[in-house]
Short mmCIF file of the C-alpha atoms (twelve columns), coordinates in Angstrom:
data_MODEL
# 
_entry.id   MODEL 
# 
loop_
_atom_site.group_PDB 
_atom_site.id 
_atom_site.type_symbol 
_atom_site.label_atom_id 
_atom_site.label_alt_id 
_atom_site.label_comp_id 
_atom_site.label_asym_id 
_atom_site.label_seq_id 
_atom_site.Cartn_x 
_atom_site.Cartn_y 
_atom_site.Cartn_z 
_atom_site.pdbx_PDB_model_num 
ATOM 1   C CA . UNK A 1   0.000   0.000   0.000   1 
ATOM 2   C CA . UNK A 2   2.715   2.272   0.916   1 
ATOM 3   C CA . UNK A 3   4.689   1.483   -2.575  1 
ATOM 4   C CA . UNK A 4   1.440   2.456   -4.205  1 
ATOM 5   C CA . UNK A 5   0.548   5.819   -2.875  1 
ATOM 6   C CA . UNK A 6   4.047   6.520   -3.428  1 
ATOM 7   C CA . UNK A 7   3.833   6.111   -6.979  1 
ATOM 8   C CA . UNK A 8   0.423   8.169   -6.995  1 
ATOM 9   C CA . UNK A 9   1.940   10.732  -5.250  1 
ATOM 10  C CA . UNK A 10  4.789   11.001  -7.897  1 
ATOM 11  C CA . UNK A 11  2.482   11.216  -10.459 1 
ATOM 12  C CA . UNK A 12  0.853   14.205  -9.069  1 
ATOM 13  C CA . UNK A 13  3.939   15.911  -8.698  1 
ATOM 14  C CA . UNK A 14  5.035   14.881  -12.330 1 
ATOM 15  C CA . UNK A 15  1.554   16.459  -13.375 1 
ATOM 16  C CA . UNK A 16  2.068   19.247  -11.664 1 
ATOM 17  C CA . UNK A 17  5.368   19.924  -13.103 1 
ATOM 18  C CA . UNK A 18  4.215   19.324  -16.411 1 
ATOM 19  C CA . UNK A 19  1.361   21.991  -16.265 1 
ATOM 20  C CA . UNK A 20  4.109   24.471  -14.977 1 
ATOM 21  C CA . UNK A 21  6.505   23.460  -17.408 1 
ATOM 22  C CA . UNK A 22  3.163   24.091  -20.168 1 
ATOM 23  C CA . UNK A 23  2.339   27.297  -19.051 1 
ATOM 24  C CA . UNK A 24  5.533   28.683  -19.732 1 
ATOM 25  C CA . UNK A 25  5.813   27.185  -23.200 1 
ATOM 26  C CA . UNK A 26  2.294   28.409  -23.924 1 
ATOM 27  C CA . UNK A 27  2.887   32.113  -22.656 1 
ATOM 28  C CA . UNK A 28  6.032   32.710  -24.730 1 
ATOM 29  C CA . UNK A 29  5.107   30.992  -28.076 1 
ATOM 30  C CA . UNK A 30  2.084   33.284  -27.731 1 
ATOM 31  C CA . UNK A 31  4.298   36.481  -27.284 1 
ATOM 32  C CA . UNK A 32  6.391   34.877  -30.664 1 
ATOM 33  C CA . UNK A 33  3.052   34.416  -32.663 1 
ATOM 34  C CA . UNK A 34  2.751   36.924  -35.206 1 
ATOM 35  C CA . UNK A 35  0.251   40.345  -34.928 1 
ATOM 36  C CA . UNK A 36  -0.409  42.906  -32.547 1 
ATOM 37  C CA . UNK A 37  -2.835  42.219  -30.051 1 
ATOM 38  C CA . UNK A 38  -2.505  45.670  -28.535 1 
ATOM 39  C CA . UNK A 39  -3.213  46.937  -31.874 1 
ATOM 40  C CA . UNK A 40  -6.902  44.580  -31.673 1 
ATOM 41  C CA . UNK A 41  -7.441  45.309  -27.949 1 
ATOM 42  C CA . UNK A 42  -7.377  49.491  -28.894 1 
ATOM 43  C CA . UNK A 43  -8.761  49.127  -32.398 1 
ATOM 44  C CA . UNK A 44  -6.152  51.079  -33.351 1 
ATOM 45  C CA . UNK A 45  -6.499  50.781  -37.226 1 
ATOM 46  C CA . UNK A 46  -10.006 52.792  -36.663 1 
ATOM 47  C CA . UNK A 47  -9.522  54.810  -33.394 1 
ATOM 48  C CA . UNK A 48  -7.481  57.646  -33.275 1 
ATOM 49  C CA . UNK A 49  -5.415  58.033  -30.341 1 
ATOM 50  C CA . UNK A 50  -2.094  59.351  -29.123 1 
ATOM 51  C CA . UNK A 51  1.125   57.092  -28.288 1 
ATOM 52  C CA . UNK A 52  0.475   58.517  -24.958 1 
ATOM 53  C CA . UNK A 53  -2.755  56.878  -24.763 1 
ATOM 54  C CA . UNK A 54  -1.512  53.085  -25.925 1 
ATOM 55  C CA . UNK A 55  1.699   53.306  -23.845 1 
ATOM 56  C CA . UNK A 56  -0.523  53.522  -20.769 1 
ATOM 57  C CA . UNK A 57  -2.626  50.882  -21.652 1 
ATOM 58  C CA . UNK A 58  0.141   49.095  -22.647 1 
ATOM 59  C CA . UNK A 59  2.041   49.386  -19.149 1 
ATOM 60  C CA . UNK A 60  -1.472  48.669  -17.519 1 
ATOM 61  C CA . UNK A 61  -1.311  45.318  -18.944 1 
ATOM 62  C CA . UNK A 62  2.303   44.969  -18.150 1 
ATOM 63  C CA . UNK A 63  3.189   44.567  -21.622 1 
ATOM 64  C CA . UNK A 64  6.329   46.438  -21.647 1 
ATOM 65  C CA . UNK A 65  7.736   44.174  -18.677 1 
ATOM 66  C CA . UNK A 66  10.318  41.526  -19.766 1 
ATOM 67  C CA . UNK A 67  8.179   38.309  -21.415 1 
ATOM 68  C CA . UNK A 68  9.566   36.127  -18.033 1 
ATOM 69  C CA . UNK A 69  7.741   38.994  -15.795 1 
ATOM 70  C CA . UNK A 70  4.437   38.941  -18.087 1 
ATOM 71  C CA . UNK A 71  4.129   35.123  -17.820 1 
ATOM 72  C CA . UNK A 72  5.013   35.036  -14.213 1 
ATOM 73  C CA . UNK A 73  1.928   37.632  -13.897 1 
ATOM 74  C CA . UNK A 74  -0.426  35.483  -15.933 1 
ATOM 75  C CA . UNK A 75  0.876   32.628  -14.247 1 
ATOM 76  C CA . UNK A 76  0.041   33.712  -10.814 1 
ATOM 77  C CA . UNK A 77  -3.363  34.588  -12.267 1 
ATOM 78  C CA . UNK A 78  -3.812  31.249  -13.183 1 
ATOM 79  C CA . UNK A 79  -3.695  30.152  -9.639  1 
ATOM 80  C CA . UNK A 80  -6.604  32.572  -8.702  1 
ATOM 81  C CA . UNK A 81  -8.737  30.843  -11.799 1 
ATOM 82  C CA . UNK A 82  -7.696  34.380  -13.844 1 
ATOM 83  C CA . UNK A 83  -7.367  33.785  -17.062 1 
ATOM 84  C CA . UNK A 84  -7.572  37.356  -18.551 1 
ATOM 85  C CA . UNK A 85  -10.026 38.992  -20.335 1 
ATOM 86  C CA . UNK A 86  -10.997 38.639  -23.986 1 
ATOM 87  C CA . UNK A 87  -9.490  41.074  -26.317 1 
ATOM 88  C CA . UNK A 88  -12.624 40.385  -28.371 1 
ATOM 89  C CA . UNK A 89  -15.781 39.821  -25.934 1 
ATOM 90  C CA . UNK A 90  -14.052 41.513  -23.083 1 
ATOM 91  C CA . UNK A 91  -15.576 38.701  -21.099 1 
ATOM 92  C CA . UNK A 92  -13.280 36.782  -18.643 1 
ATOM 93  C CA . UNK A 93  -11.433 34.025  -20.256 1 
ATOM 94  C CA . UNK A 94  -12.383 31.285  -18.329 1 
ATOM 95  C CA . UNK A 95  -16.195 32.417  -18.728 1 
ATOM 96  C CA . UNK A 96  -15.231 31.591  -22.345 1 
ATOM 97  C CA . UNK A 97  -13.720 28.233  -21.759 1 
ATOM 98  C CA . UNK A 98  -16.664 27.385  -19.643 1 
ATOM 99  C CA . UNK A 99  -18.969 28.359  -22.244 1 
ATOM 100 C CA . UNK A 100 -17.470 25.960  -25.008 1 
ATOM 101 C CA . UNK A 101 -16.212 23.141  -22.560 1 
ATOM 102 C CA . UNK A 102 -19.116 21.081  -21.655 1 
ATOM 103 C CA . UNK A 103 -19.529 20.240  -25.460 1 
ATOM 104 C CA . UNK A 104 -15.679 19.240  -25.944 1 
ATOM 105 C CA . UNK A 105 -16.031 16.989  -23.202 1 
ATOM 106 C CA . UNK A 106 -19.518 15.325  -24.302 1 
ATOM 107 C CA . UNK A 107 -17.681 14.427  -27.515 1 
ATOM 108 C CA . UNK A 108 -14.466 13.235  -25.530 1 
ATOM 109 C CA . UNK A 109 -16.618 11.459  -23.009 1 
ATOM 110 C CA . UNK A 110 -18.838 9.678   -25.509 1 
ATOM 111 C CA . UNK A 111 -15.894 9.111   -27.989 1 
ATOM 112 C CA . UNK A 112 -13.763 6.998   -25.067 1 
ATOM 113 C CA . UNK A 113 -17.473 4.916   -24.176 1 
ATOM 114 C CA . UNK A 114 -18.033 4.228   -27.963 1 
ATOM 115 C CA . UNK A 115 -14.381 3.016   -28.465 1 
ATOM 116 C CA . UNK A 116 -14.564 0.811   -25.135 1 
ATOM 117 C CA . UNK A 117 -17.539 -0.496  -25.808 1 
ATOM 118 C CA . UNK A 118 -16.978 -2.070  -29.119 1 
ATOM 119 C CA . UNK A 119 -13.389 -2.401  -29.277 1 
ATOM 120 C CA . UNK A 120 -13.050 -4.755  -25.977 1 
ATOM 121 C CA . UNK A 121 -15.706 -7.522  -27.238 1 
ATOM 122 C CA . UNK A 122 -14.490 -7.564  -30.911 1 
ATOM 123 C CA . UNK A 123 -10.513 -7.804  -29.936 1 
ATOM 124 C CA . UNK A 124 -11.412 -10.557 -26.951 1 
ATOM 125 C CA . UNK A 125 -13.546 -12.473 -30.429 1 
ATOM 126 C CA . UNK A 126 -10.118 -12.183 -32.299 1 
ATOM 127 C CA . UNK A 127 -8.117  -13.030 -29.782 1 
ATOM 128 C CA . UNK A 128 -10.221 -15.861 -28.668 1 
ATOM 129 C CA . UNK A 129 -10.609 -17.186 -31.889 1 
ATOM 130 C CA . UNK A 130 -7.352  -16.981 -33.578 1 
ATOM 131 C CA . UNK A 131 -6.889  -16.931 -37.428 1 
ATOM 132 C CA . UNK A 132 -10.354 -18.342 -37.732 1 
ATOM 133 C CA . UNK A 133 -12.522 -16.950 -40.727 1 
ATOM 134 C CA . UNK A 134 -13.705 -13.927 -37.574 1 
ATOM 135 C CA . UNK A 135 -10.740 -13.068 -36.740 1 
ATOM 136 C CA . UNK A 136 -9.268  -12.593 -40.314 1 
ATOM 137 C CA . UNK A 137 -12.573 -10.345 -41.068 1 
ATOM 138 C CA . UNK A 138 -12.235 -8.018  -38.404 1 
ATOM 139 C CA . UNK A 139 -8.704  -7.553  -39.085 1 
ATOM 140 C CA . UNK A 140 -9.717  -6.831  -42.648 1 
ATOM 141 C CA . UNK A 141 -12.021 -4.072  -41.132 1 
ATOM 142 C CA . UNK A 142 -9.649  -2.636  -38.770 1 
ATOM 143 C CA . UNK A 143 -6.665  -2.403  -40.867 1 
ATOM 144 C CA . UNK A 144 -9.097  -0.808  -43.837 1 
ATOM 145 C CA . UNK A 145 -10.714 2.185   -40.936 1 
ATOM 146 C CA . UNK A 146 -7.919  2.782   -39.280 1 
ATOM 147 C CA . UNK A 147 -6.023  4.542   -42.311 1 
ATOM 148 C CA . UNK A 148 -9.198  6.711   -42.514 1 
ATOM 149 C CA . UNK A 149 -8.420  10.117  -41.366 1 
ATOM 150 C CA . UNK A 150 -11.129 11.575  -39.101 1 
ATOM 151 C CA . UNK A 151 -12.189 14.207  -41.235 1 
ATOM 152 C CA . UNK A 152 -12.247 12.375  -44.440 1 
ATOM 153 C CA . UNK A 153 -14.931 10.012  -42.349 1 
ATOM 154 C CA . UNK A 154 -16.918 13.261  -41.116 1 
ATOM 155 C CA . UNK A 155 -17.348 14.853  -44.454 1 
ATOM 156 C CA . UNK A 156 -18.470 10.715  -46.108 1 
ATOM 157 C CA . UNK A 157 -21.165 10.676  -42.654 1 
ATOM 158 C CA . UNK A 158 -21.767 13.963  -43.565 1 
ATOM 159 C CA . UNK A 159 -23.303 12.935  -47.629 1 
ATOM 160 C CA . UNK A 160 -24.378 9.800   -46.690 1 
ATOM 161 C CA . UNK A 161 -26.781 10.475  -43.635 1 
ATOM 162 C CA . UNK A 162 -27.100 13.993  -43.940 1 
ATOM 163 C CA . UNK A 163 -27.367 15.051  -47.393 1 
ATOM 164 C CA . UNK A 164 -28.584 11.528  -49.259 1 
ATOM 165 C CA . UNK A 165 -30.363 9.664   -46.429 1 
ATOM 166 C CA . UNK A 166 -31.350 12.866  -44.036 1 
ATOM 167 C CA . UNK A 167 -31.768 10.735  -41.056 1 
ATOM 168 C CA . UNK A 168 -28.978 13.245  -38.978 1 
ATOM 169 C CA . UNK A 169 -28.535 16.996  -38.608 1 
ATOM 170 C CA . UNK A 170 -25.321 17.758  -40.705 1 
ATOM 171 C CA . UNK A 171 -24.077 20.355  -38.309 1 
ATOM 172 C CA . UNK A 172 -24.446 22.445  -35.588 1 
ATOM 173 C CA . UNK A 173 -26.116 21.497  -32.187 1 
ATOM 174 C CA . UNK A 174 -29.829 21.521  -32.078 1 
ATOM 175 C CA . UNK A 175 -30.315 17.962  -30.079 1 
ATOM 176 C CA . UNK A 176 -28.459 15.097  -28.906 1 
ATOM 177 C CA . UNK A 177 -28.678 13.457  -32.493 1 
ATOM 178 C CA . UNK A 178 -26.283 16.090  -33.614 1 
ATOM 179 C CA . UNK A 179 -23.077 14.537  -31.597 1 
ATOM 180 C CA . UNK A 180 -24.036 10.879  -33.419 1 
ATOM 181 C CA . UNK A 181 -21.852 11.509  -36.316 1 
ATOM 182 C CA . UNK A 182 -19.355 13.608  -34.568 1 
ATOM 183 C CA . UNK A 183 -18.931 10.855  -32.417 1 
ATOM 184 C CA . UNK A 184 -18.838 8.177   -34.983 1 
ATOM 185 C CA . UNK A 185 -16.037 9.986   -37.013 1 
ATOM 186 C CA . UNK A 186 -13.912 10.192  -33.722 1 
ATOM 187 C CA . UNK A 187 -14.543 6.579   -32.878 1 
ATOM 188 C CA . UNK A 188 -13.868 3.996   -35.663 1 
ATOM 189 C CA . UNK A 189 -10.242 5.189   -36.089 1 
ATOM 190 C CA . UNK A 190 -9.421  4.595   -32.254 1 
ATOM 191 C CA . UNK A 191 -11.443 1.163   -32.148 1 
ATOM 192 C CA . UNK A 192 -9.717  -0.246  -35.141 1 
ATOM 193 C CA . UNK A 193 -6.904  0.257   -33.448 1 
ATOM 194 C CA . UNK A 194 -7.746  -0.748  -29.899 1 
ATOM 195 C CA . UNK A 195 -9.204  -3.805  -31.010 1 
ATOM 196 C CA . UNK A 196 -5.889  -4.926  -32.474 1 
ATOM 197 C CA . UNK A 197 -4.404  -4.229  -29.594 1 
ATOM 198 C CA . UNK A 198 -6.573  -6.010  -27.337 1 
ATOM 199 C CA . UNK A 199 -6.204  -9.121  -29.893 1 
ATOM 200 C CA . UNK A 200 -2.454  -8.675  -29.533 1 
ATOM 201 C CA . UNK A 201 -3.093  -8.951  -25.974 1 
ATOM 202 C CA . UNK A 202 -5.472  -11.647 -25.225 1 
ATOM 203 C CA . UNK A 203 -3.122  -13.920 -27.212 1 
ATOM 204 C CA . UNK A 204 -0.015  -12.889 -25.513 1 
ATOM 205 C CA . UNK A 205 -1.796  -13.783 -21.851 1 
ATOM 206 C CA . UNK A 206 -3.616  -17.230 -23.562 1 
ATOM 207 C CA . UNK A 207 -0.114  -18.535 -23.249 1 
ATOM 208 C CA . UNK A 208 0.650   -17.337 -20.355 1 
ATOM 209 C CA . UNK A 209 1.792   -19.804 -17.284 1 
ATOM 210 C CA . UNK A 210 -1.916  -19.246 -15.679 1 
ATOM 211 C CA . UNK A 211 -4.021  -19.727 -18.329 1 
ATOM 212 C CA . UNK A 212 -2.409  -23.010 -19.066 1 
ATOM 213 C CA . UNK A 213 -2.340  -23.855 -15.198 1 
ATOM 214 C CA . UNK A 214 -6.175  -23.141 -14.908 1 
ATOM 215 C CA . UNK A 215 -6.838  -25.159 -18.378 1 
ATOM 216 C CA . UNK A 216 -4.860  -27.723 -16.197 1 
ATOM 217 C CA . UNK A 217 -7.374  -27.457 -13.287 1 
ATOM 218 C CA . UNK A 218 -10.570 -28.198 -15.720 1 
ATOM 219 C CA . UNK A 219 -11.608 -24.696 -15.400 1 
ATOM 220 C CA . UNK A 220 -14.204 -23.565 -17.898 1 
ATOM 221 C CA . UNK A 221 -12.855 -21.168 -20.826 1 
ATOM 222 C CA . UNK A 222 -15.338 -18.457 -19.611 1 
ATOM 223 C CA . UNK A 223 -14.705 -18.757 -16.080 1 
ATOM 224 C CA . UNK A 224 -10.744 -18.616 -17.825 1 
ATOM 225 C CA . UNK A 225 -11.937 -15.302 -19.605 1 
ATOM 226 C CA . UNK A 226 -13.486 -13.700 -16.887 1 
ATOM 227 C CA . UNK A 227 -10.744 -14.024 -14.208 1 
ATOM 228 C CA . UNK A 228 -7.291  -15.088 -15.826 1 
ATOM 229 C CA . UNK A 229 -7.415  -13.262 -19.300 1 
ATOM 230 C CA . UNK A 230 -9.409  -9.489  -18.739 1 
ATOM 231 C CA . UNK A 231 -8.175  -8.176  -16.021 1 
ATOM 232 C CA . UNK A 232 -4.436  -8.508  -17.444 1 
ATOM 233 C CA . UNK A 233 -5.691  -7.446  -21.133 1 
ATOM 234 C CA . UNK A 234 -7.397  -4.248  -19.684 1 
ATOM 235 C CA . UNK A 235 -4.304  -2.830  -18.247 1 
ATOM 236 C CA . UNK A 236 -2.309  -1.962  -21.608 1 
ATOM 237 C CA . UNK A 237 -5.758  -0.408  -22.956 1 
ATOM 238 C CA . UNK A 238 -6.218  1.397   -20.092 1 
ATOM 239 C CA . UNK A 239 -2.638  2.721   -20.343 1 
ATOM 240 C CA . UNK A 240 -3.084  3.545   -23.789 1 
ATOM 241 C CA . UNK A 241 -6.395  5.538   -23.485 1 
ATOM 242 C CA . UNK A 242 -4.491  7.601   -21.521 1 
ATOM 243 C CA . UNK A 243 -1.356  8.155   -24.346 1 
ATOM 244 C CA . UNK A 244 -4.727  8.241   -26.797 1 
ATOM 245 C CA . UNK A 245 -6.034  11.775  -25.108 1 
ATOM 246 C CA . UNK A 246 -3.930  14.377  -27.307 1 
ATOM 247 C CA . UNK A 247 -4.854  12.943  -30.363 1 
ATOM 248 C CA . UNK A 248 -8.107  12.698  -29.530 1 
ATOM 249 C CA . UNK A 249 -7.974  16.271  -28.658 1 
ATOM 250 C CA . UNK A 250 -6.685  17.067  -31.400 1 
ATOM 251 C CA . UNK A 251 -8.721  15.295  -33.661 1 
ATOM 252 C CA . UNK A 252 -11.854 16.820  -31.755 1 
ATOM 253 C CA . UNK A 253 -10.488 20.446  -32.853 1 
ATOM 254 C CA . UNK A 254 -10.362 19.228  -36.140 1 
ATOM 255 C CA . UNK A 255 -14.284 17.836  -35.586 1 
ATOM 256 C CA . UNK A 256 -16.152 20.584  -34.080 1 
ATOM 257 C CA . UNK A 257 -14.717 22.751  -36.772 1 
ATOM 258 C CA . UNK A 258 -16.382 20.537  -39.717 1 
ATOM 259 C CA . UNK A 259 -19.481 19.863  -37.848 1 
ATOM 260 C CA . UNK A 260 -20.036 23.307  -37.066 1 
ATOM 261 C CA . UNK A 261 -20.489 22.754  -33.023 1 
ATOM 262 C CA . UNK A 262 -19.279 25.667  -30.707 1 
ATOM 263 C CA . UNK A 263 -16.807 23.531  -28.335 1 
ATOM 264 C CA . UNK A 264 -13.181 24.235  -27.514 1 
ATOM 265 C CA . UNK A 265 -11.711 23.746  -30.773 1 
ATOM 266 C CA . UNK A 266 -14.115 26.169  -32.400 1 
ATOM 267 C CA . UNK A 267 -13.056 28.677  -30.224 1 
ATOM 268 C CA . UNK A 268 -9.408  28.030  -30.253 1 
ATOM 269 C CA . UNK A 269 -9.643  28.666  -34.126 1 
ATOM 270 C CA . UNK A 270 -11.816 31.654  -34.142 1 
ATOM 271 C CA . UNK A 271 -9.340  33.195  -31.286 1 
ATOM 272 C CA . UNK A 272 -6.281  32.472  -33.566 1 
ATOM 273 C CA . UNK A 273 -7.869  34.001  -36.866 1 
ATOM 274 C CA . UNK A 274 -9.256  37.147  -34.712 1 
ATOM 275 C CA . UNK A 275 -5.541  36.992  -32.479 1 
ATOM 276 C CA . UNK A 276 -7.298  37.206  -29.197 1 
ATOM 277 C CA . UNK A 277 -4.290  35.627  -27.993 1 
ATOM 278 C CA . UNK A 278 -5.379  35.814  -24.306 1 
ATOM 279 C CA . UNK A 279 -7.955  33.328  -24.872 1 
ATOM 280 C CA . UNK A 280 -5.756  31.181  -27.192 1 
ATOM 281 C CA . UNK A 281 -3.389  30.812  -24.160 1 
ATOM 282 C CA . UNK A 282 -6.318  29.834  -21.956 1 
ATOM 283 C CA . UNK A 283 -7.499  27.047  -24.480 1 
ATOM 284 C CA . UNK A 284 -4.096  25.684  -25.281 1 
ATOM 285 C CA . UNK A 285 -3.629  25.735  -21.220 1 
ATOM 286 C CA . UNK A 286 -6.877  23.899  -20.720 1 
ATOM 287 C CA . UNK A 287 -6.450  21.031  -23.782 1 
ATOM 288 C CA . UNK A 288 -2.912  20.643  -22.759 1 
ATOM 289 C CA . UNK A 289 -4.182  20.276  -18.884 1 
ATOM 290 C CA . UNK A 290 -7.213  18.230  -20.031 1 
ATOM 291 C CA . UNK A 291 -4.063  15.342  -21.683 1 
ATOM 292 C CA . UNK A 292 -1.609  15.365  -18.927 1 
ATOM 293 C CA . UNK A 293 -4.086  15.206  -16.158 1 
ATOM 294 C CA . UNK A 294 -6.246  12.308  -18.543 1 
ATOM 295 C CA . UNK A 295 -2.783  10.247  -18.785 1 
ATOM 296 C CA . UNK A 296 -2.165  10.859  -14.605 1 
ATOM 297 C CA . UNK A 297 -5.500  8.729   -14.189 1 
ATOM 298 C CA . UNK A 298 -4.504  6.356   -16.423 1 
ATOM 299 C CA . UNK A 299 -1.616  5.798   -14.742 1 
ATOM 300 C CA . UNK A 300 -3.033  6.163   -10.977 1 
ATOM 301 C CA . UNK A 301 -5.881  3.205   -12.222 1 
ATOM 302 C CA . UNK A 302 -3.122  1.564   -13.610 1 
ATOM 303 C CA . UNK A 303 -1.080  1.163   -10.699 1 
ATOM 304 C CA . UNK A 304 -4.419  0.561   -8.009  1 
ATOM 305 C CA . UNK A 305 -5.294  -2.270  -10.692 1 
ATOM 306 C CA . UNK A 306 -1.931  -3.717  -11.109 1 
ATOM 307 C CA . UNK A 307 0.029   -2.684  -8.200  1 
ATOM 308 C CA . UNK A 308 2.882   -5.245  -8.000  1 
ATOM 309 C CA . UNK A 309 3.206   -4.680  -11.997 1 
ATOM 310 C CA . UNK A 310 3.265   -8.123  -12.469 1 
ATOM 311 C CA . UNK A 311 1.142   -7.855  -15.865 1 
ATOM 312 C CA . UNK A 312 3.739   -5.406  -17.457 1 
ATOM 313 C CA . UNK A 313 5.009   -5.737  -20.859 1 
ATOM 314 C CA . UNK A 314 7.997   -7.909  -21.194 1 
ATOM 315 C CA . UNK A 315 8.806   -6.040  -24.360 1 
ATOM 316 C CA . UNK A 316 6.383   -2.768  -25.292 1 
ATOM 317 C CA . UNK A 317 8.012   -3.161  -28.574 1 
ATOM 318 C CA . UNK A 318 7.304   -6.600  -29.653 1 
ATOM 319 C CA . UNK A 319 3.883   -5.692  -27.851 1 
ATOM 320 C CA . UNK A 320 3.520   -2.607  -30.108 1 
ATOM 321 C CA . UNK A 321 5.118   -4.372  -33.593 1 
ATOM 322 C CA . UNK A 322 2.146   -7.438  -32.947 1 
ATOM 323 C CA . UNK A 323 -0.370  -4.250  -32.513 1 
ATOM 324 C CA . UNK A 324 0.064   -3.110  -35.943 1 
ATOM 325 C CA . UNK A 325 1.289   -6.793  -38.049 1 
ATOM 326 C CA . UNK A 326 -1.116  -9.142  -36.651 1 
# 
C-alpha cells in the first residue's frame, strides 16, 4: 500500500510539473506568434489616439515588462482561476472556456465509451478465436478504418446520412442526435486500433503460465476469460487511453470545426484568426491540462489495478510491432 501511494503521489507531482513546465511554453510561443494584439485590444487601425494613450494601456497590462515577468503575472493569475479577459468579448477568459467546454467533453466522453464499448468484445472475439474466418474479417475491417483520417470520415457521414439519407442533422447542435456523427467519425479510427491491440493482448496472456495452469485445473474457458485473461488485457488499454487523449484532442479540434459545433476547438480557431491571444493561451492551457491530467489517471488506475506490476510488458516493442502486423 505504501509502494502504491508513493507512486500516486509522484504522479501528481510529475503532473504538476508538467502543467508548470506548459504554461511557460504556452505564454512565450504566444508572445512569438505573429500580430499585434494591442493593436486589436485598442482598435487602433479605426480609433485615433495618441502614443500617450496606448503606452498607458500598454504598461497597464504589463506589456512592456520583460516576457519572463508577463508570464510570471499570468501565471500567478492562473492560480486565482484568472485567465484574462478577452481582447474580443471583453468577457473573462475562463467564462469563455466554460462556455465551449461542456460540449468538448460530451464528444471526448462519448468518444472513449463508444471506443470501449466495441473495441473490448471484438478484440477478446479475435483473440479468442485466432486466425479463424472472424478473426481474419475483423482484421480486414480494422486495418481498412484505421487509415481513414477523421475528417475524411466526417465529411463521407456527412453525404451519406445527412445530405442523401437525411436521417442526422449535418451540423451544428440543435439535439443530442447532432453529436451521433461527430462521435462516430472520432470513434472507428481509435477502435480499429484498440481492437488490435486487445487481440495482440489476449493472445499474448492465452499462453501465459496461468491460463495453461487453470486449463490444467478443468476450469471452464469463460470462467478462464473472466478471471485469468481481462483483467491482465485491460491494463495496456487502459494505459493507452491515456497516451490516446492528445490525439483525440486534437482530432476533436479538427471535428467541431467541420461539424459546425461551438466547443473548444471552435473557439481556439476563431481566437487564432481574430488573435485574441489571451484566450488562445487559456485554451491551449486547458487542452494541454485536459491530456496530462487524462494520462495521470490512467496511470493512478493503472497502478491501483496492477500494483505489483506483475502484468507489465515484457517487451512494449514486440507488444507494439504485434499491434500493428497481426
Amino acid at each position: 500500500m505504501k509502494i502504491m501511494i508513493k507512486k500516486i503521489a509522484f504522479k501528481l507531482f510529475q503532473t504538476c510539473l508538467v502543467l508548470f513546465v506548459l504554461s511557460l511554453i504556452t505564454f512565450i510561443l504566444m508572445k512569438l506568434a505573429p500580430g499585434d494584439p494591442l493593436g486589436k485590444l485598442l482598435h487602433l487601425d479605426s480609433a485615433n489616439l495618441s502614443q500617450s494613450q496606448v503606452d498607458a494601456v500598454a504598461e497597464k497590462l504589463h506589456l512592456n515588462d520583460a516576457i519572463l515577468s508577463q508570464w510570471w503575472t499570468w501565471f500567478v493569475g492562473i492560480l486565482h482561476l484568472d485567465f484574462g479577459d478577452s481582447i474580443q468579448t471583453k468577457e473573462p477568459v475562463l467564462n469563455e472556456i466554460l462556455l465551449h467546454l461542456p460540449l468538448t467533453l460530451i464528444l471526448c466522453v462519448s468518444t472513449i465509451v463508444l471506443v470501449l464499448i466495441i473495441s473490448i468484445p471484438l478484440g477478446i472475439l479475435a483473440g479468442v478465436y485466432q486466425d479463424s474466418k472472424l478473426d481474419q474479417v475483423i482484421r480486414f475491417v480494422t486495418s481498412f478504418i484505421v487509415s481513414i483520417p477523421s475528417f475524411f470520415l466526417g465529411i463521407v457521414l456527412i453525404y451519406v446520412f445527412s445530405k442523401r439519407l437525411h436521417v442526422l442533422p449535418p451540423s451544428g447542435f440543435t439535439s443530442i442526435f447532432s453529436l451521433v456523427l461527430p462521435v462516430i467519425a472520432l470513434s472507428l479510427g481509435m477502435c480499429a486500433y484498440y481492437v488490435r491491440l486487445m487481440r495482440s493482448t489476449i493472445i499474448e496472456h492465452l499462453k501465459s503460465k496461468e491460463v495453461q495452469s487453470a486449463r490444467l485445473r478443468g476450469l471452464s474457458e469463460a470462467y478462464i476469460l473472466r478471471h485469468e485473461l481481462l483483467k491482465p488485457s485491460l491494463i495496456p488499454i487502459v494505459s493507452m487511453l491515456g497516451m490516446s487523449i492528445g490525439g483525440l484532442v486534437g482530432a476533436t479540434v479538427v471535428i467541431e470545426n467541420l461539424f459546425g459545433l461551438s466547443g473548444i476547438g471552435s473557439l481556439m480557431m476563431e481566437s487564432i484568426k481574430s488573435r485574441d491571444y489571451p484566450v488562445v493561451q487559456g485554451v491551449v492551457l486547458m487542452l494541454g491540462g485536459m491530456v496530462v491530467v487524462s494520462n495521470m489517471i490512467a496511470d493512478i488506475i493503472v497502478i491501483i489495478l496492477d500494483p505489483g506490476q506483475q502484468y507489465r510488458l515484457k517487451s512494449s516493442a514486440k507488444r507494439m510491432e504485434a499491434t500493428y502486423v497481426n
